[in-house]
N, C-alpha and C positions, 0 to 999 in steps of 0.2 A: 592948481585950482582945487576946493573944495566941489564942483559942481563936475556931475559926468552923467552918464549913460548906463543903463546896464547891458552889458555884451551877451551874458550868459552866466545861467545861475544852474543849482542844482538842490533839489529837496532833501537832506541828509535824515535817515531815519534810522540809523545806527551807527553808532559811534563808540567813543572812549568810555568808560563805565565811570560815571560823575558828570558824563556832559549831555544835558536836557536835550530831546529829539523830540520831535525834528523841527529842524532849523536853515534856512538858507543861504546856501557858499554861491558868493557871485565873483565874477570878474567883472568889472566894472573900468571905460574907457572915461577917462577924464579930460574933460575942456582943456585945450591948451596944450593937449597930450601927455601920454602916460597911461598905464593900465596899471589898477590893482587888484588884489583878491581879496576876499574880507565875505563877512556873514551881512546881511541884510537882515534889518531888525523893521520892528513896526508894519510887520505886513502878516496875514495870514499863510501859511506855509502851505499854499493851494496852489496849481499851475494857475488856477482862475482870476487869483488875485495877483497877479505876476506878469508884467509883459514886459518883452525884450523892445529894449532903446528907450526904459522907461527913463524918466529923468529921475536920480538921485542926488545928494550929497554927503559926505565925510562929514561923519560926526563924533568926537574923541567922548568914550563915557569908558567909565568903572569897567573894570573886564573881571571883575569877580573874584580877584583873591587878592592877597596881602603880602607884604615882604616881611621878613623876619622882624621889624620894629612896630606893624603895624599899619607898614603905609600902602593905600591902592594903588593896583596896575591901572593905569590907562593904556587904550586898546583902541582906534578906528575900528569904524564900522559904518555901512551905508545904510541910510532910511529914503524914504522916498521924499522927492523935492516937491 
């Protein structure tokens, strides 16, 4: 399933030197079962805007860099459903 839950998330506000902070690592419980880990996009990185058992869904976009011909990585990642 593209459609799940979030389990638990965490506010990341340091990190690798090149990568934008802060940002949200969740685990996320998917319909039909299954757990993944992934960043959570499209939300405010505030505990406030953020609730646990929210519903989201897997979304494949651009993950930001390129292979040696030019071509984009694609990357999941959860937004809110």
């Amino acid at each position: 399933s593209n459609d799940g839950h979030l389990y638990v998330y965490s506010i990341v506000h340091r990190s690798f030197p090149g990568v934008p902070v802060p940002f949200v690592s969740a685990i996320v419980d998917l319909d039909g079962g299954g757990t993944l880990k992934g960043n959570l996009l499209d939300v405010n990185p505030v505990p406030d805007a953020i609730k646990f058992d929210m519903p989201v869904k897997v979304e494949f976009r651009d993950a930001g860099r390129k292979d040696k011909e030019g071509n984009s990585y694609l990357a999941y990642f959860f937004v809110p459903a």
